[in-house]
ROVEXLO-316711 format. One record per residue (C-alpha): residue number from 1; residue in one letter; x, y negated, z. Coordinates in pm, 1 decimal, always signed. Each point is the difference from the previous one (the first is absolute). Layout:
<sites>
pos NUM&code A&east X&north Y&up Z
...
</sites>
This chain:
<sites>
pos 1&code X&east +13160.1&north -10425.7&up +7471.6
pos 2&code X&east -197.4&north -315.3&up -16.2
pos 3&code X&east -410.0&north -22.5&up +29.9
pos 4&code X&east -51.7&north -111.4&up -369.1
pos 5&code X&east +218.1&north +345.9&up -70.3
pos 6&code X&east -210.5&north +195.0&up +194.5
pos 7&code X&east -323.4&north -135.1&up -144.2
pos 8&code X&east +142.3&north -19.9&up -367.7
pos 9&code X&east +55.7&north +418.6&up +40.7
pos 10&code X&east -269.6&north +95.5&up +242.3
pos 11&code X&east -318.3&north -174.4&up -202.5
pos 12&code X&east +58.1&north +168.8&up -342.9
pos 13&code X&east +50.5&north +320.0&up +206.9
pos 14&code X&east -329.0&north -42.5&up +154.4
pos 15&code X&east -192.0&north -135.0&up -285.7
pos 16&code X&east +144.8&north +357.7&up -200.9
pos 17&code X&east -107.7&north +204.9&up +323.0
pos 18&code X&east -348.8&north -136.9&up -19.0
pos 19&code X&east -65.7&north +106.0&up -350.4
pos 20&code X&east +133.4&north +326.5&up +32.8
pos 21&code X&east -238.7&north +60.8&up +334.0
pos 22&code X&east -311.3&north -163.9&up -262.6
pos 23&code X&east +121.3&north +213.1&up -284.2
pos 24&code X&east -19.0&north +268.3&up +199.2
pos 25&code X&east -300.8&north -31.7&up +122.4
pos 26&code X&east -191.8&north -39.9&up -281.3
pos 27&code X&east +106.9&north +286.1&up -102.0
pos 28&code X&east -37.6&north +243.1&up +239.6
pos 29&code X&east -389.0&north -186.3&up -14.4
pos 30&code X&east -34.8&north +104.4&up -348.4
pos 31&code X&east +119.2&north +338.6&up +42.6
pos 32&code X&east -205.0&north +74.3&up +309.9
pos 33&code X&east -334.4&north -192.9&up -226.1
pos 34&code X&east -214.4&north +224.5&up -147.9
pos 35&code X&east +80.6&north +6.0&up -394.2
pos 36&code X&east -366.7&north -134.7&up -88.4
pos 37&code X&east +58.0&north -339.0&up +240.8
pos 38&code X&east +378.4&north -74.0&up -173.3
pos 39&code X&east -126.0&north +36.6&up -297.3
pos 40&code X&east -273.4&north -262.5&up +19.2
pos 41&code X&east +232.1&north -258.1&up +227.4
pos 42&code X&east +245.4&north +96.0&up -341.9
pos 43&code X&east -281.0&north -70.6&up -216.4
pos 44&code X&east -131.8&north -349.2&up +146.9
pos 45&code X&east +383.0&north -130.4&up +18.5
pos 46&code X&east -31.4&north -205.6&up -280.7
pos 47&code X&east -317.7&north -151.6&up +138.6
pos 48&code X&east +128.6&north -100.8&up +305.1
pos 49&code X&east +301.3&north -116.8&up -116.3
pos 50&code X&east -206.8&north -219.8&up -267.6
pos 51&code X&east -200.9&north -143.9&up +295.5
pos 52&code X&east +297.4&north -51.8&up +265.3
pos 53&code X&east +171.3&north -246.1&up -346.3
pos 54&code X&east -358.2&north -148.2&up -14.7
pos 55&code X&east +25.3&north -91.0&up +359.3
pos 56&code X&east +336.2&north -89.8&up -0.1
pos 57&code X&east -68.5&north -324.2&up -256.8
</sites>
């Protein structure tokens, strides 16, 4: 097996494997918040993401 093989099947795997690990993070995060502080990070979402598009221009 070639490098550019190797690469071509070993990136994807580790870009998949690094968003399952975040994914699961943030959720064992949210389950282990207390209900009050999820639902107020739930609550400003739309803020922030308004704000992060703002910056982003």
């Amino acid at each position: 097996m070639d490098y550019l093989a190797l690469l071509a099947t070993a990136v994807p795997l580790a870009l998949l494997t690094a968003v399952l690990c975040a994914t699961l993070v943030c959720l064992v995060a949210i389950l282990r918040a207390h209900r009050g502080d999820v639902v107020t990070v739930l609550l400003a979402l739309p803020a922030i993401i308004a704000a992060m598009l703002r910056r982003k221009r």
